[in-house]
C-alpha positions in Angstrom: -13.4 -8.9 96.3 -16.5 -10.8 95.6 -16.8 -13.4 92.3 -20.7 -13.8 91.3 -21.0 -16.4 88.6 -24.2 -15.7 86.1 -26.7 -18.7 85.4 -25.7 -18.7 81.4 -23.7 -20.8 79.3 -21.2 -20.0 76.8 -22.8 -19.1 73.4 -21.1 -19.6 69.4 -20.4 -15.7 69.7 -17.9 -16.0 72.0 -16.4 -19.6 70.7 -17.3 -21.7 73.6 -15.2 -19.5 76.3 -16.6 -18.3 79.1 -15.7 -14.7 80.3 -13.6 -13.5 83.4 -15.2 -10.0 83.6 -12.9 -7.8 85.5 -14.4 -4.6 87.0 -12.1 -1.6 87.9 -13.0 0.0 91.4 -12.5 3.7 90.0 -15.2 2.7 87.1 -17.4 1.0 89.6 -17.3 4.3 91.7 -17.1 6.9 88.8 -19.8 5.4 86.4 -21.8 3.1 88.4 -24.6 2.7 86.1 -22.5 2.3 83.1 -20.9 -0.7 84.5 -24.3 -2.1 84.9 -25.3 -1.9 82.0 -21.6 -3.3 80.6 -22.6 -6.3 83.4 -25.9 -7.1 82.2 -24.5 -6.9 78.4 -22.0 -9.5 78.5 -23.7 -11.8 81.2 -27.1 -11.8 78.9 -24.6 -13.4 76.1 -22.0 -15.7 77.6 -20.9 -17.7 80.9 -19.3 -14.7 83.0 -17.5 -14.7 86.3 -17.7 -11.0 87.6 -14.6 -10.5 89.5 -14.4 -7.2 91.8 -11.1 -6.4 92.6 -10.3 -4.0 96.0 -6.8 -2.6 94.5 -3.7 -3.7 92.3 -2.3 -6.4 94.1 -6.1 -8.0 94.1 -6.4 -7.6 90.2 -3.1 -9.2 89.5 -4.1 -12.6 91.6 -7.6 -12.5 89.7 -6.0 -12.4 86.3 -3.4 -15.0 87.2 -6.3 -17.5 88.3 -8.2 -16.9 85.4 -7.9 -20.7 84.4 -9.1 -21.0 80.6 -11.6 -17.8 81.0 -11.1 -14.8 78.5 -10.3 -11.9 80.5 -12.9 -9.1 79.9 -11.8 -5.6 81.6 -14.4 -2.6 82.4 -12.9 0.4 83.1 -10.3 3.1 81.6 -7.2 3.2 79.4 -4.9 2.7 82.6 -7.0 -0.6 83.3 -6.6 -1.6 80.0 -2.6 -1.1 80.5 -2.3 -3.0 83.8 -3.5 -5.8 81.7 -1.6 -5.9 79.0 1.7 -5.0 81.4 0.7 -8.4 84.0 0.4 -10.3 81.1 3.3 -9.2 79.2 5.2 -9.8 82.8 4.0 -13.7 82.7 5.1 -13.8 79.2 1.4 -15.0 78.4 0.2 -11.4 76.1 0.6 -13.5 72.8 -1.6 -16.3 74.1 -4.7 -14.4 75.8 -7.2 -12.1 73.9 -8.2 -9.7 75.8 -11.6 -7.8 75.3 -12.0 -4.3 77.4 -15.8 -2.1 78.2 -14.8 1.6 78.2 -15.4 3.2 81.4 -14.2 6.7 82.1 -14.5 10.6 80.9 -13.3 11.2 77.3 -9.2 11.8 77.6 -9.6 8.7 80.2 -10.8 5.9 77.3 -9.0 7.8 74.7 -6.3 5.3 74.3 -8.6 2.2 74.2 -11.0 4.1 71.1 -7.9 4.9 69.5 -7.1 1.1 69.3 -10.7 0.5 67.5 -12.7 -0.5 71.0 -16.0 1.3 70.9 -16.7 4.0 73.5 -20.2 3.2 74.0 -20.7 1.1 76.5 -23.7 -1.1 75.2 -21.1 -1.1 71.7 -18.2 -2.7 73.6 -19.9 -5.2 75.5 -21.6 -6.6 72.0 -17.7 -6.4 70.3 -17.0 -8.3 73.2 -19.4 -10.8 72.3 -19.8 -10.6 68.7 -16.2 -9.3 67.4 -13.0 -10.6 66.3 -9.4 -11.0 67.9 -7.3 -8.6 65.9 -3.5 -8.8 66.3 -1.9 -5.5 67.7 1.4 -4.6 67.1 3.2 -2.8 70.0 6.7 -1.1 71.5 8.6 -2.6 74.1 11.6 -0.9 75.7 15.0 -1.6 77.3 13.3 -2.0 80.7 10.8 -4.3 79.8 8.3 -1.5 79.2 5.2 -2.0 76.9 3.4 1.1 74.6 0.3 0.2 73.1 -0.5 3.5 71.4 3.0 5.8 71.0 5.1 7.6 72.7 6.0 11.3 72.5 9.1 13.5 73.8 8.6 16.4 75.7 5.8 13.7 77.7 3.2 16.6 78.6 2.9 20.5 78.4 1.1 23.7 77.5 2.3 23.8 74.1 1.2 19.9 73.7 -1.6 20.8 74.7 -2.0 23.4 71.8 -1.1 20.6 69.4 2.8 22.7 69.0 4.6 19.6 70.4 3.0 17.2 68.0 1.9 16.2 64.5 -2.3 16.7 64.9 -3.8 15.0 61.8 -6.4 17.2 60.2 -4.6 20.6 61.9 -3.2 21.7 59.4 -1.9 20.6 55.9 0.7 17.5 55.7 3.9 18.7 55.2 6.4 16.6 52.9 8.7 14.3 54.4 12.3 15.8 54.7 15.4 13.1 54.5 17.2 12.7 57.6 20.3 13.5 55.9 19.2 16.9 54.3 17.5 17.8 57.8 20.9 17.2 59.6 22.8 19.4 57.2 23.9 17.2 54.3 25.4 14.3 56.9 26.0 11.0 55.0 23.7 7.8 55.7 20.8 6.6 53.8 17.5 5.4 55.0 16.2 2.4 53.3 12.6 3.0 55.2 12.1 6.1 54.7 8.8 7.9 53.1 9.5 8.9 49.5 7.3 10.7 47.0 4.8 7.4 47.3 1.7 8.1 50.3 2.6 8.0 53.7 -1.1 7.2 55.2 -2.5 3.6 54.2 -6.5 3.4 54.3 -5.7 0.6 57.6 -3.6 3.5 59.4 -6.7 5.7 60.6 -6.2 4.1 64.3 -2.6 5.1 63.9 -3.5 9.2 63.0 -6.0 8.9 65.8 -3.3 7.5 68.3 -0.8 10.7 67.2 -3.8 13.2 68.2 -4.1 11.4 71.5 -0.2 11.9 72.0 -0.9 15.6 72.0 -3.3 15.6 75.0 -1.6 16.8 78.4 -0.1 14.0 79.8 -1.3 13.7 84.0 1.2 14.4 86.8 3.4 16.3 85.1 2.5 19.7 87.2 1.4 23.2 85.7 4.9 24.8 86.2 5.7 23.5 82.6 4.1 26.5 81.2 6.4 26.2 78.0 9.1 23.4 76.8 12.2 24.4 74.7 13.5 22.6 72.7 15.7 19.7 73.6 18.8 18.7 72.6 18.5 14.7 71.7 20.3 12.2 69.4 17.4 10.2 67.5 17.8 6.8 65.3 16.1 5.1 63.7 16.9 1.5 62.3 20.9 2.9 62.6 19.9 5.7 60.6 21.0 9.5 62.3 17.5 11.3 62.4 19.1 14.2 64.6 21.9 15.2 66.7 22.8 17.1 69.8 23.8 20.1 67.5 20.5 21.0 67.0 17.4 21.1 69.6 14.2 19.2 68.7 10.7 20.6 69.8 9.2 17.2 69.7 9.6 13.3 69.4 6.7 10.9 68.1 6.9 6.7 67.6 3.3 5.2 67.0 3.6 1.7 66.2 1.2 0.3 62.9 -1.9 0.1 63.9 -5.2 -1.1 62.0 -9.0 -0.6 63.0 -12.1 -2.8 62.9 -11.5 -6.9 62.9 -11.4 -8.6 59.9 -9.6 -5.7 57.8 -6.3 -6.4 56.1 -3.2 -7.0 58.1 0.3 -8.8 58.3 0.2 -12.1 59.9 1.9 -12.7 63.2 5.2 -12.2 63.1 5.5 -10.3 60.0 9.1 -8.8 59.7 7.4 -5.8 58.1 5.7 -4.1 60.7 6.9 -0.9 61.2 6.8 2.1 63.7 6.0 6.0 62.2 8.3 8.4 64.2 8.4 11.8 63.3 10.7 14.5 64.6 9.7 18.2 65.0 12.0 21.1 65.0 11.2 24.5 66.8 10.7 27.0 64.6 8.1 25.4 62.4 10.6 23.5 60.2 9.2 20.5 58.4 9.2 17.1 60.1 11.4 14.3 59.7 9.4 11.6 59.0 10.4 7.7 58.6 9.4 4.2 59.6 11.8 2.1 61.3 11.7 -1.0 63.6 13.3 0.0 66.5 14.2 3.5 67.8 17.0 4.8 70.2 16.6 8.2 71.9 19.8 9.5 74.0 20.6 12.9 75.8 20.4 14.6 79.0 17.7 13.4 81.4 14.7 13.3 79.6 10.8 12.3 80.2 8.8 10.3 77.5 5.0 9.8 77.7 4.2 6.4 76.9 0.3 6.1 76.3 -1.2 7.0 79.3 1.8 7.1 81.4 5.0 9.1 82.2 8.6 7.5 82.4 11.8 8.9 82.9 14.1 10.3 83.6 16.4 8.2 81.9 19.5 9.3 79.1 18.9 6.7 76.9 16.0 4.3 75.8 15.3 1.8 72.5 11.9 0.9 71.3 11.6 -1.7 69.3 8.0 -2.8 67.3 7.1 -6.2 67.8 4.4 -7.5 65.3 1.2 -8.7 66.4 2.5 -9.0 70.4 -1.0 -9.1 71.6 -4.9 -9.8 70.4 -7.4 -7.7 71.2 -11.5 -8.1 70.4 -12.7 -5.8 68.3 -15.9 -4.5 65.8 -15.8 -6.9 62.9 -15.9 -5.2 59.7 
């Protein structure tokens, strides 16, 4: 790894901080002149250290000796994770804003647009500069797991790929909300969160639509021998409230926690009790959804994969999400 502190100070755009700039070797070997350019950007505007790690255990001690610099990463969506999951590790997400440069091919920075970072590269590095910290709400799980945009069940396959194992915005027409207790056949609990008559989508919840079309993309890894999934046959809750049962498959799980674009738009303040997480249930056959907000989510059944974000987890019979308000700050567009 080699550290190569720029001749510039700190300027009012970045609030008297200087930059640990970050750079991912896949980026550095995939889009060479993008990170240049990314490089130039954010050296040209404030006091950077560029930091070149070799490999994962290298990027962990950089970040951890990062002293009172803001950490700046340039690379893709799973960059931008390792991040957030080193710093959620040390307990220290709340306390750092982080600011991330796009590097990658579409589906690979498709996570980090869907939080509101620019995909141009010239874009991000000026956010970087010239932006605002805007809380982000996110999931965490009964291992200690983090998801940043949502999480869907089956994780990856031809028919997600198709858009059939998830709720695409602009696909097709939005179909009602159902109950949860007149989709599981007249069973008795009430759901104090859920959708009623009043508009589900919120003019702040565009990065959340975007994040569900992301969940729909092929997750990696997963193998082309998945050629179709059936449904499966999960219990669902949300909040304590029976969404469905192992009576009757489901062809697809979604939870995208509340998510709002650009810096300086409206938004609870840290902490706010009220932040909720959409989760929407599918049913083969073309069925409407079930659709609710809750605050945390239990899933439970035979061994099942989930795709969180950019990743795959699993197999596992049970697992909780829970939304936790405003858990971490990222730098983004202002307006």
């Amino acid at each position: 790894m080699s550290a190569q502190p720029s001749g510039h100070s700190p300027v009012d755009s970045v609030r008297g901080h200087p930059l640990l700039v970050v750079i991912d070797p896949v980026a550095r070997s995939t889009d060479g002149e993008s990170v240049r350019i990314a490089k130039d950007v954010l050296c040209a505007g404030a006091g950077a250290k560029i930091c070149l790690p070799e490999g994962p255990e290298e990027f962990a001690r950089v970040l951890a000796r990062r002293g009172h610099r803001r950490p700046v990463v340039i690379g893709d969506d799973r960059t931008l994770l390792r991040v957030v999951g080193l710093l959620h590790k040390e307990r220290e997400l709340a306390a750092v804003p982080l600011s991330m440069v796009p590097v990658g091919a579409p589906a690979a920075v498709a996570l980090s647009g869907a939080l509101g970072v620019p995909t141009d590269t010239v874009a991000a590095a000026r956010a970087v500069l010239d932006g605002g910290e805007r809380p982000m709400d996110l999931l965490t799980d009964d291992s200690d797991g983090i998801v940043l945009g949502g999480l869907r069940i089956p994780c990856g396959s031809e028919a997600t790929r198709l858009g059939h194992g998830a709720y695409v915005p602009g696909t097709a027409p939005r179909p009602a909300p159902v109950d949860p207790a007149e989709a599981l056949g007249g069973r008795s609990g009430t759901a104090d969160g859920l959708d009623g008559p009043r508009p589900w989508w919120k003019p702040a919840a565009r990065t959340a639509r975007t994040a569900l079309a992301l969940l729909a993309a092929p997750a990696a890894g997963l193998g082309a021998r998945r050629a179709r999934v059936p449904g499966q046959r999960l219990r669902i809750e949300a909040d304590g409230v029976l969404l469905a049962d192992l009576d009757r498959p489901v062809r697809g799980v979604s939870v995208v926690p509340g998510a709002r674009t650009g810096a300086d738009g409206p938004r609870p303040g840290p902490g706010d009790s009220r932040a909720l997480a959409e989760v929407v249930v599918h049913w083969p056959g073309g069925g409407r959804p079930v659709r609710t907000r809750a605050r945390a989510v239990t899933v439970s059944g035979a061994d099942f994969h989930y795709r969180a974000d950019a990743l795959v987890g699993g197999p596992v019979r049970t697992r909780t999400w829970t939304v936790q308000p405003a858990a971490w700050r990222l730098q983004l567009p202002r307006g």
